[in-house]
C-alpha positions in Angstrom: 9.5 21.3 -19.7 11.3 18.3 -18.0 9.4 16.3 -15.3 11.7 17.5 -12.6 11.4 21.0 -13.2 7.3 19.8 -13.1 7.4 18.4 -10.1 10.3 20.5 -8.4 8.1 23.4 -9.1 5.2 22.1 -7.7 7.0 21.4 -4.4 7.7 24.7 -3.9 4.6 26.6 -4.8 2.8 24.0 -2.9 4.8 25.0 0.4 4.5 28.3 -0.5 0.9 29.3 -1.1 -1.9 28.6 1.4 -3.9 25.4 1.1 -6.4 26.7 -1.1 -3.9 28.6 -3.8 -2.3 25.7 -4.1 -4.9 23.4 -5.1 -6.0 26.3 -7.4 -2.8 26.0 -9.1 -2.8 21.9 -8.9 -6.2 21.9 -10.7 -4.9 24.1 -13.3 -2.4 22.1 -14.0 -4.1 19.0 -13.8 -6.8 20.4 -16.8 -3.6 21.2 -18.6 -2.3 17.3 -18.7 -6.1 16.2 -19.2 -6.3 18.1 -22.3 -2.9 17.4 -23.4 -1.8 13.9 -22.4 -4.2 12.3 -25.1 -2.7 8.6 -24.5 -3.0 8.9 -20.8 -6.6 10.3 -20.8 -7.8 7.2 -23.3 -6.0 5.0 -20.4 -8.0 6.2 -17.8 -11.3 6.0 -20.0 -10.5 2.6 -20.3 -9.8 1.8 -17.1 -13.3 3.6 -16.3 -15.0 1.5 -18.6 -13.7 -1.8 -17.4 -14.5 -0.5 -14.0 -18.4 0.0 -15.0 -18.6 -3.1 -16.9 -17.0 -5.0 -14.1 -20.4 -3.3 -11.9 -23.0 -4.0 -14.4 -23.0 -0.4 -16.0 -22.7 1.0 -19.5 -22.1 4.4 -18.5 -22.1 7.4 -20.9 -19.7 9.4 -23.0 -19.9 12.1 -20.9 -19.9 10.5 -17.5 -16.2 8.8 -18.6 -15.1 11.9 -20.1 -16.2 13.8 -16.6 -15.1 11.0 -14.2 -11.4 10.7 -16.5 -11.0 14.6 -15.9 -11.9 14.4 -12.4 -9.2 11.8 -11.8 -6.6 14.1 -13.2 -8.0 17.1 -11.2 -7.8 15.0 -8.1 -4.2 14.1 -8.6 -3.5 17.3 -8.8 -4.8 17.4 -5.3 -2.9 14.9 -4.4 0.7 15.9 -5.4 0.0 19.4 -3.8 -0.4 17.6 -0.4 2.1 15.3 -1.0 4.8 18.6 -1.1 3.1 20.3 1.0 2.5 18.3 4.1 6.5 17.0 5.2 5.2 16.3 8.7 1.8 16.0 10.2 0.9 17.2 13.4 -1.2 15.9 15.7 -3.4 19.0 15.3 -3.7 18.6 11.8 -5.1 15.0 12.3 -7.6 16.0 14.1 -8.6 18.7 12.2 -8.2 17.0 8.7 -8.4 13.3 9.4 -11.7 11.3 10.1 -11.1 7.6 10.8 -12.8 4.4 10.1 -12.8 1.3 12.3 -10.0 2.6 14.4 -10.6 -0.9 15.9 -9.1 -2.9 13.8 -5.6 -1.0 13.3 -5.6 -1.5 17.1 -6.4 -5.3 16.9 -3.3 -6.0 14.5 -1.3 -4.1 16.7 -1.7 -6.1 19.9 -0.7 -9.5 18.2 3.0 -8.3 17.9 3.7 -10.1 14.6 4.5 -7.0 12.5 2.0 -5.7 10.0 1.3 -5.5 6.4 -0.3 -2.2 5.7 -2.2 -3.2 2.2 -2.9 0.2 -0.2 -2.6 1.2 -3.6 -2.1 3.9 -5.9 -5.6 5.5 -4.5 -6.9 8.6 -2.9 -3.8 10.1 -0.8 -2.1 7.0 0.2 1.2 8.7 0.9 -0.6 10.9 3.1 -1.7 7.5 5.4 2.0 6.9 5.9 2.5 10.7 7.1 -0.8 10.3 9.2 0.9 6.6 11.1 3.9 8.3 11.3 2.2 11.7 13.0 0.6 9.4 15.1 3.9 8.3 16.9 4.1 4.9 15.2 7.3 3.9 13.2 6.4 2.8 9.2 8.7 1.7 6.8 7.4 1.9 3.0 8.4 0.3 -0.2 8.4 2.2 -2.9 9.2 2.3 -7.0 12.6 4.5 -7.6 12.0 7.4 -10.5 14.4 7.0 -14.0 15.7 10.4 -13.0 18.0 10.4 -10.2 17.3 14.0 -9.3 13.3 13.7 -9.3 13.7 10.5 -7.1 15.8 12.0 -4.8 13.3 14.6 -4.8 10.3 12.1 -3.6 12.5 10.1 -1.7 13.0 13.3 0.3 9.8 14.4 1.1 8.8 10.5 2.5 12.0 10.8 4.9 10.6 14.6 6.3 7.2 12.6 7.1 9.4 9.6 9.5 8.7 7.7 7.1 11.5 5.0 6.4 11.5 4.3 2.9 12.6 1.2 1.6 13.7 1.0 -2.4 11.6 -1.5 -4.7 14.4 -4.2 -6.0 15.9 -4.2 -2.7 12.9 -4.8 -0.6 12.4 -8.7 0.2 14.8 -9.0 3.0 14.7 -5.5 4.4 10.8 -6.1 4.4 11.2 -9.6 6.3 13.2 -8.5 8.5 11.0 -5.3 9.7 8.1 -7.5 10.0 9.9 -10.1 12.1 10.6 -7.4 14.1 7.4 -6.6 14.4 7.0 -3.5 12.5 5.1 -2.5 10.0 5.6 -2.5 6.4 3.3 -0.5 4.1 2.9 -1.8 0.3 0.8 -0.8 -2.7 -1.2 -3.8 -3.9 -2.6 -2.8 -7.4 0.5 -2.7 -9.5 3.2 -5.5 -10.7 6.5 -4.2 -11.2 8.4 -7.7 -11.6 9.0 -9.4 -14.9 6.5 -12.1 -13.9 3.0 -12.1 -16.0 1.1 -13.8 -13.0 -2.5 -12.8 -13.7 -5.6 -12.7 -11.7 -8.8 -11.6 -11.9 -9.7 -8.0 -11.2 -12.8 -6.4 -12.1 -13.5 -9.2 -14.2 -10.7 -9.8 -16.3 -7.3 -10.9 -16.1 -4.8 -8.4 -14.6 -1.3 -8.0 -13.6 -1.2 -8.0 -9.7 1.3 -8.3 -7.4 1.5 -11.7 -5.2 4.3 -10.0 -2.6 1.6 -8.9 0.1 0.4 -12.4 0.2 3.9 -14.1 0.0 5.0 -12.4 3.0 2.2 -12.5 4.9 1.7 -16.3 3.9 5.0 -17.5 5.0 5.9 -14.8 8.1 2.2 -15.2 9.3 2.1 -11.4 9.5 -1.5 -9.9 9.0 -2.6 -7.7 6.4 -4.5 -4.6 7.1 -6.3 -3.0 3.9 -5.7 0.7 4.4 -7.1 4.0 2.2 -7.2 7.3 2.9 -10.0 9.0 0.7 -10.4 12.3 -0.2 -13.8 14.1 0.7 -15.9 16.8 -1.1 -14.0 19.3 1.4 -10.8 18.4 1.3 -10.5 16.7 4.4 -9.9 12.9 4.6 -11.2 9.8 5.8 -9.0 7.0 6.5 -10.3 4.0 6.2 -9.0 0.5 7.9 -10.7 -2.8 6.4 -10.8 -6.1 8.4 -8.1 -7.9 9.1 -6.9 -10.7 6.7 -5.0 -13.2 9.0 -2.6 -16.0 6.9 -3.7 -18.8 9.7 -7.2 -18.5 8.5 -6.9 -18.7 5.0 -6.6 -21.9 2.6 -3.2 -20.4 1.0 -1.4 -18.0 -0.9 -3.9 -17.6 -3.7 -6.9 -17.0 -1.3 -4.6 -14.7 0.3 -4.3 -12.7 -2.8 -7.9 -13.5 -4.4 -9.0 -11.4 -1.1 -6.7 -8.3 -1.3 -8.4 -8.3 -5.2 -12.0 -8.3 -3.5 -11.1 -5.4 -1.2 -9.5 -3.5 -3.9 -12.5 -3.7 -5.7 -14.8 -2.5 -3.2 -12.8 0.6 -2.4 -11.9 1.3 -6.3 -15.1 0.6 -7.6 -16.8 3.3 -5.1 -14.5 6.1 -6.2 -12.9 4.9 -9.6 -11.8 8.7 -10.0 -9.8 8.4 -7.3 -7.2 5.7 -8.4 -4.4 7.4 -10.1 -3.7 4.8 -12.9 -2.5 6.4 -16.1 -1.9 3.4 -18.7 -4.4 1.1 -19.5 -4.3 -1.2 -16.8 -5.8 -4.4 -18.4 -3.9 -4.1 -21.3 -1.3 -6.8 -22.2 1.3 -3.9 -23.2 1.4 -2.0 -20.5 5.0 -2.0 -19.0 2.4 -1.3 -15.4 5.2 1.4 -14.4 3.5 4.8 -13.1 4.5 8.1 -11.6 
């Protein structure tokens, strides 16, 4: 079965059954890949384990094997939302959405300078773009084309359904200057490299692939960066969660810039490592870090 038929299915049973079919279905599948995807499940073990080590833990068999299946299972989640919610309504928000520190969204917002709005590939983050956007605030977001035209047409699709102004990855570096000197906001995933470079920091203890455009654009425009995640709860509502500030004029440089977005990215990964939808080994020197 090709990936677009995969996905393209998914988009419409997604949109077609209620809520809770739908994640029936997504968890179904998701068991499926877990129990057939062998390379991709040792990836996630792995990046589980470097995850605990990084914490001081050595956990069990079980416990990876549990927490690597739960990752899938929550992706699953997390591609039935992302076909099934196009807009967002206000009423949804409030019945879905539960925010956290509301207050500093609203502090980056008064000092005009355009914003960087830090995420990764964790918990729902394409749903934070379709909350903003439901919210009445314009968002542009870069993102990675697909190999197959038709599947990213497919995802570039759904973003543009949500207001969400989507800006291709290998044409972004002027289109993103010029939003945020406009003083709009820009929303980028901080956890994965996708340039030839091999310019390595330290992330959950060892050296890692990360990507230094959040912190080059927010070093030299002076725009903020706001760490942003949108977690998935128990229930199956969310909590969106807005991290302080991290303004240019008040750190040392570039690499302080960059050592922090690590930091934060470790705090909100190492609480719920089954929630970040990596699916190669992350630390490994082969990885080509390209993902779904």
């Amino acid at each position: 079965m090709s990936e677009y038929f995969c996905y393209k299915t998914a988009s419409i049973l997604s949109r077609a059954l209620p809520r809770p079919m739908g994640y029936w279905c997504g968890l179904r599948l998701a068991d499926h890949f877990y129990h057939t995807r062998h390379k991709d499940r040792a990836a996630v073990i792995n990046n589980l384990t470097q995850i605990y080590k990084a914490q001081g833990t050595i956990p069990s068999k079980d416990t990876l094997e549990g927490q690597a299946r739960k990752t899938f299972q929550y992706f699953g989640k997390y591609l039935v939302d992302f076909f099934r919610f196009s807009q967002v309504t206000r009423d949804e928000i409030e019945h879905l959405i539960s925010i956290q520190h509301n207050e500093y969204f609203e502090e980056v917002l008064q000092r005009e300078k355009g914003v960087i709005i830090l995420t990764a590939h964790f918990g729902n983050w394409e749903f934070g773009g379709a909350v903003l956007s439901g919210m009445g605030y314009n968002i542009n977001a870069v993102f990675l084309p697909q190999n197959v035209q038709k599947l990213d047409a497919l995802f570039e699709r759904q973003r543009r359904r949500r207001g969400v102004r989507v800006v291709p990855l290998g044409h972004s570096a002027s289109s993103v200057i010029r939003c945020l000197k406009k003083g709009e906001m820009v929303a980028l995933l901080g956890d994965r490299d996708f340039t030839p470079r091999n310019d390595l920091v330290e992330f959950f203890g060892r050296e890692a692939r990360m990507p230094r455009g959040p912190s080059w654009l927010s070093w030299r425009l002076g725009a903020p960066i706001l760490p942003s995640f949108v977690l998935r709860q128990v229930d199956d509502t969310f909590l969106a969660r807005f991290h302080p500030p991290i303004y240019p004029e008040d750190m040392d440089s570039e690499d302080a810039i960059r050592e922090r977005i690590c930091r934060v990215l470790e705090q909100e990964i190492g609480e719920n490592p089954h929630q970040w939808f990596i699916f190669d080994d992350f630390w490994s020197e082969r990885t080509s870090n390209g993902n779904t």
